[in-house]
FILOKOL-144764 format. One record per residue (C-alpha): residue in three letters; x, y, z. Coordinates in steps of 0.05 Angstrom, whole numbers, padded with zeros to 5 digits, always signed. Layout:
// residues N
ALAXYZ
...
// end
This chain:
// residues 353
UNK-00064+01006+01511
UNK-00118+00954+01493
UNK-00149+01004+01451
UNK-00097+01017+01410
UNK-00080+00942+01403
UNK-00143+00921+01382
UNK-00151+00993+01341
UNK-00087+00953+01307
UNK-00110+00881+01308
UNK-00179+00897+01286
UNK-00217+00863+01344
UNK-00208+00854+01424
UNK-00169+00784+01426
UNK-00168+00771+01501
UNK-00216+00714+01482
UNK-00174+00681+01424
UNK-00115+00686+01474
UNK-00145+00643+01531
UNK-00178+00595+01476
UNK-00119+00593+01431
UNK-00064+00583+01464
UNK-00080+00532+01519
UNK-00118+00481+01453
UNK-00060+00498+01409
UNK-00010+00484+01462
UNK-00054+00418+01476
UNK-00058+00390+01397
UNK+00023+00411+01393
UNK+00040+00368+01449
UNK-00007+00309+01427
UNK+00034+00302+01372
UNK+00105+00315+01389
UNK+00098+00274+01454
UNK+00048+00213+01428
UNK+00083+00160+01460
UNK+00095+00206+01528
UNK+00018+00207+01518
UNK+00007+00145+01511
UNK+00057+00114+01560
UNK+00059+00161+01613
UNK-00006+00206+01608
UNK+00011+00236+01683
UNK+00079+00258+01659
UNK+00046+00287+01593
UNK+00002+00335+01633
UNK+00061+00341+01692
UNK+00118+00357+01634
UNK+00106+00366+01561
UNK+00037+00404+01562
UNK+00069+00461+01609
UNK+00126+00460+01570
UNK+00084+00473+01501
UNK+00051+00521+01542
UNK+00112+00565+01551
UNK+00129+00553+01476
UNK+00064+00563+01444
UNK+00051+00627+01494
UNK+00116+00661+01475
UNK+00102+00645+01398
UNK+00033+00670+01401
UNK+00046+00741+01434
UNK+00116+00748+01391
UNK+00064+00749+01337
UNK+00022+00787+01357
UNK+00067+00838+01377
UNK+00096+00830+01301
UNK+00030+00836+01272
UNK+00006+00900+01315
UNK+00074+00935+01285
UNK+00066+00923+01224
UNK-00006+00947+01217
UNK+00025+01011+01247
UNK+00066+01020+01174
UNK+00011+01058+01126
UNK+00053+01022+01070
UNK+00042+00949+01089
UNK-00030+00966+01120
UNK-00066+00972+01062
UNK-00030+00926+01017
UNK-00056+00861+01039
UNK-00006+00823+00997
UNK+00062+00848+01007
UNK+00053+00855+01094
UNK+00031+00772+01089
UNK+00096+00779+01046
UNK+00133+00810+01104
UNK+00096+00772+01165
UNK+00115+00707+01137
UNK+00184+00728+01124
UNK+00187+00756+01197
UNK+00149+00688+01224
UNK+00208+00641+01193
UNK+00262+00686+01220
UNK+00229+00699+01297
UNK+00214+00618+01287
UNK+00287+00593+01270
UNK+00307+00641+01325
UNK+00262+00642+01381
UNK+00260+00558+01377
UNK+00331+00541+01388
UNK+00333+00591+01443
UNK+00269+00571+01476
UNK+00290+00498+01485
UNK+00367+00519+01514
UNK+00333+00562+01573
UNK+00264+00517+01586
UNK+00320+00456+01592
UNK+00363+00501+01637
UNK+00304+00531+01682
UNK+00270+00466+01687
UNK+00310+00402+01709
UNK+00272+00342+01684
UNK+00293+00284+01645
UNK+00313+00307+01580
UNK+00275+00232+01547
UNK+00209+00257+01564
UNK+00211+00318+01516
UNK+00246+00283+01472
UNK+00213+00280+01392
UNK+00225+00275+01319
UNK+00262+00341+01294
UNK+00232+00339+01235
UNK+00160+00338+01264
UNK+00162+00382+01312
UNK+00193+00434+01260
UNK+00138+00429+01217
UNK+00087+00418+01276
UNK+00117+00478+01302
UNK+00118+00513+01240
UNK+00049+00507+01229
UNK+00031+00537+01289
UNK+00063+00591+01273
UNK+00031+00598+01206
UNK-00036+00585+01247
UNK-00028+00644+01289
UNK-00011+00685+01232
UNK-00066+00664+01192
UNK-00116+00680+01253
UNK-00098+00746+01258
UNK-00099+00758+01177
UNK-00164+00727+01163
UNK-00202+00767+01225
UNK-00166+00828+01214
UNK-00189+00827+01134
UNK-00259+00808+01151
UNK-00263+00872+01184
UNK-00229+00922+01143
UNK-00287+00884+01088
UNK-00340+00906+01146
UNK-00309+00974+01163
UNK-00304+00981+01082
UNK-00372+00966+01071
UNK-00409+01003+01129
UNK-00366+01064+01095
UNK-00389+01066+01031
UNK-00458+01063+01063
UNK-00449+01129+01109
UNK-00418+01166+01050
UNK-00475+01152+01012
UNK-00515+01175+01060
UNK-00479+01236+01081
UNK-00476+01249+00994
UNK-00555+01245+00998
UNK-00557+01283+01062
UNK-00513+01340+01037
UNK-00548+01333+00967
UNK-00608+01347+01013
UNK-00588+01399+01050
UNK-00564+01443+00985
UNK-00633+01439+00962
UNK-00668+01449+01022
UNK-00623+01514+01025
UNK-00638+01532+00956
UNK-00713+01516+00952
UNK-00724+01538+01024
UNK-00783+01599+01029
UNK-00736+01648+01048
UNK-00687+01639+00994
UNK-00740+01631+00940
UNK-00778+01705+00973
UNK-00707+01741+00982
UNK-00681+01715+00914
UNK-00754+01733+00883
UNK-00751+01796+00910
UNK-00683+01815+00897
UNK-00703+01796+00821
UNK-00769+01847+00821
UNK-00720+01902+00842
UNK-00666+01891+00789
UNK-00722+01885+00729
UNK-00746+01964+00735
UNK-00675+01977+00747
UNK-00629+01939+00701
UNK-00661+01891+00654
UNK-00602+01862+00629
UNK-00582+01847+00700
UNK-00647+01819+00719
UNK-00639+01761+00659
UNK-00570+01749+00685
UNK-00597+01733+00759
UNK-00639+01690+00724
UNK-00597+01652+00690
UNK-00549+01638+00754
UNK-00609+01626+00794
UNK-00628+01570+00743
UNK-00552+01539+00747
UNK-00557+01542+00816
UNK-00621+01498+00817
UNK-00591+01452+00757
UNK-00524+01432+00793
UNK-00560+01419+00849
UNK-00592+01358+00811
UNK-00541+01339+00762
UNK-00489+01315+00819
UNK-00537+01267+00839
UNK-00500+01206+00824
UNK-00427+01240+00836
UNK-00390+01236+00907
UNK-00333+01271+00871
UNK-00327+01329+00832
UNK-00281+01371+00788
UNK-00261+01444+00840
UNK-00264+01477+00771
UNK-00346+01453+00768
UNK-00348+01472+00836
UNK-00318+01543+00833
UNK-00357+01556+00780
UNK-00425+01536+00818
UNK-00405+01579+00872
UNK-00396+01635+00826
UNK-00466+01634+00811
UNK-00493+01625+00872
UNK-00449+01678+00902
UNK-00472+01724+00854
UNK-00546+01714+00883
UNK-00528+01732+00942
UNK-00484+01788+00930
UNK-00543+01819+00885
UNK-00582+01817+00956
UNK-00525+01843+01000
UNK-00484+01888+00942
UNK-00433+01920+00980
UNK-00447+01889+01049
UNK-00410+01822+01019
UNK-00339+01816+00995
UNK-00328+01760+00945
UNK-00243+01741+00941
UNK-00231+01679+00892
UNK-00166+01660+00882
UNK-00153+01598+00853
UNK-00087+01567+00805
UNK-00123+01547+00739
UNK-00078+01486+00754
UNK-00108+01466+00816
UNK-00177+01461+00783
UNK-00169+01393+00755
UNK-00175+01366+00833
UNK-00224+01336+00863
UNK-00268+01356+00921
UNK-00336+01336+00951
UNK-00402+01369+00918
UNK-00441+01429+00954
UNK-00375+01439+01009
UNK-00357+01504+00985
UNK-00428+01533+00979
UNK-00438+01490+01053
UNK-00371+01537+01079
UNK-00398+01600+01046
UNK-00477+01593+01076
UNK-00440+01570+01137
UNK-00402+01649+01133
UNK-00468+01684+01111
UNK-00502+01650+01171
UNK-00469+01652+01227
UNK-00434+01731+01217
UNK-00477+01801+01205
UNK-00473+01839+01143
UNK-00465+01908+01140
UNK-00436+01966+01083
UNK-00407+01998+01141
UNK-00368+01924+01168
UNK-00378+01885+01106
UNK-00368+01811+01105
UNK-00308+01792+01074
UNK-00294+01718+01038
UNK-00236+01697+01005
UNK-00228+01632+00969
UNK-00154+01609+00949
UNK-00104+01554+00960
UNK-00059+01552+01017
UNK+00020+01539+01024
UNK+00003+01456+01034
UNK-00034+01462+00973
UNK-00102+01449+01012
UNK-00171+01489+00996
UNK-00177+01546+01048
UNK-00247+01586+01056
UNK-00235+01650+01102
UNK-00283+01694+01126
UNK-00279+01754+01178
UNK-00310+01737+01243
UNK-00376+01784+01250
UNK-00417+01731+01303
UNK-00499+01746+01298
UNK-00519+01757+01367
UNK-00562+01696+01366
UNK-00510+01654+01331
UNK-00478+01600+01366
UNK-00414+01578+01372
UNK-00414+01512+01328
UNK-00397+01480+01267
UNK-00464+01470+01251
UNK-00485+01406+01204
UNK-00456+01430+01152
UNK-00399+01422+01166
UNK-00398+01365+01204
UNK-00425+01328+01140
UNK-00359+01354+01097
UNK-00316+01325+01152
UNK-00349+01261+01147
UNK-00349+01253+01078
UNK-00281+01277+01066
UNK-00261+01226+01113
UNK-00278+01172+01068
UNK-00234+01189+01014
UNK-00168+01212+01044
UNK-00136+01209+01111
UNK-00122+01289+01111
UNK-00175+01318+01158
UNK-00210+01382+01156
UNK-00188+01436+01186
UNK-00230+01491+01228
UNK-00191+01548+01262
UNK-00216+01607+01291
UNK-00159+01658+01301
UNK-00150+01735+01311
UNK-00221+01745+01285
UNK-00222+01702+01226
UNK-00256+01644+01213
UNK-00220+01595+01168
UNK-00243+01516+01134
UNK-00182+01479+01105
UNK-00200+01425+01067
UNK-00154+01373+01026
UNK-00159+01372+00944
UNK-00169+01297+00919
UNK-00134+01278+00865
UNK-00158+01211+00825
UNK-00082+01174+00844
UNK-00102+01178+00921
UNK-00180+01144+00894
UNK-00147+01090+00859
UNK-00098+01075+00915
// end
């Protein structure tokens, strides 16, 4: 429960509570009760001080309680301006409420004399007011100092995560054992098929060249992004011909979406990794969008003997970095022998937002 509160709130206020409330409750008093202050101090303490108590206490944790459900609405959450909008709106109407009502049951539960609580309307409406506006204010000016934090420590681990996956795509490309298989695929095909031979070539150089143009983009277009795969695919199929089944099935319309550099060729090295090849049980891949209009990557589960049963870093970076842009998480589901990644298609409305 206090996790989810302060998930809400933005920070574990237990201390603001035992702080807050008992020097708010003495500065309201001071000033509604002066002369019981300065006539009677022992009745001040005795009387008005509890008394502020219960109304300051009640006040405090209506609001809080207001503020933790509003936070809960998406709409008002991130829209800084229109939930202090709301909150103040709610503030005036639990205030002109909750302070009539207040003084009627304090007076009934506790019988004292009536001229010892007794103060200017006006100032204790405003006094009173501004408490509430206080509280509010607390709560706002915390909670937005660290959505700035959370904001900021973001952008830094989705830079990093880009650079890391960046990283990773290389390595994976430039590793020794891509460089020998793809070298030695390419000595085959030139006595063979010349024409295919300069073909490898030229996807083997696009390969290496998107690889280092994204550098700057933690976005890109799925149409760029199919059409990297294509060429990389085309490597390895040219290494595992009929042992590899290549299924891309994509709406021209769909490739104007976003999506985060190097995660499909991440999802298909993840496939080629972690499952065996073979003519006779060929690995099968298929590309495509799904009913919920979300990127799905499905391959037929073939597990290596030494393989484990992980998500590996690959995919652990897409998750992360995904999660920076949109709320929709992805998906991993391994079901009847197939392996499937779901993964959410940005569009530039849900970037600006």
């Amino acid at each position: 429960m206090r996790e989810n509160q302060k998930k809400y709130l933005g920070f574990n206020d237990t201390w603001l509570l035992f702080i807050g409330i008992p020097f708010a409750s003495l500065i309201l008093a001071s000033v509604l009760f002066a002369e019981t202050l300065n006539n009677s101090p022992a009745d001040f303490f005795k009387i008005c001080y509890p008394v502020n108590m219960v109304f300051t206490t009640v006040y405090w944790f209506s609001f809080r309680f207001l503020v933790i459900q509003l936070r809960k609405r998406k709409e008002l959450e991130n829209s800084i301006r229109t939930r202090i909008m709301v909150e103040f709106i709610a503030v005036m109407i639990i205030f002109l409420v909750l302070g009539p009502t207040l003084e009627i049951l304090i007076k009934k539960v506790f019988r004292f004399n009536d001229a010892l609580i007794e103060h200017n309307v006006t100032v204790g409406f405003f006094s009173t007011l501004l408490l509430s506006l206080f509280i509010l204010s607390v709560y706002e000016i915390i909670y937005i100092q660290r959505q700035l934090e959370r904001s900021i420590l973001e952008k830094e681990q989705i830079g990093r995560a880009h650079l890391e996956s960046q990283l990773q795509g290389l390595k994976s490309q430039i590793q020794p054992h891509f460089l020998f298989n793809s070298l030695n695929t390419l000595v085959g095909l030139i006595p063979q098929d010349s024409k295919r031979a300069i073909n490898y070539v030229h996807k083997l150089s696009r390969v290496f060249r998107y690889v280092l143009e994204i550098n700057e983009e933690p976005l890109i277009s799925l149409d760029k992004e199919l059409n990297f795969l294509q060429s990389y695919s085309h490597l390895i199929k040219e290494r595992f011909g009929d042992s590899l089944k290549i299924e891309i099935d994509i709406d021209p319309v769909q490739r104007d979406k976003l999506i985060v550099p190097l995660s499909l060729q991440m999802l298909f090295e993840n496939a080629i990794k972690h499952n065996r090849l073979g003519k006779d049980k060929p690995l099968s891949i298929k590309v495509r969008i799904d009913d919920r209009g979300r990127l799905e990557m499905t391959n037929n589960m073939q597990p290596k003997v030494q393989s484990e049963h992980s998500i590996g870093m690959g995919l652990e970076n897409i998750k992360k970095r995904y999660k920076f842009f949109t709320e929709d998480p992805v998906e991993i589901s391994d079901i009847a022998g197939q392996f499937s990644v779901s993964i959410p298609l940005i569009t530039s409305s849900m970037i600006t937002s």
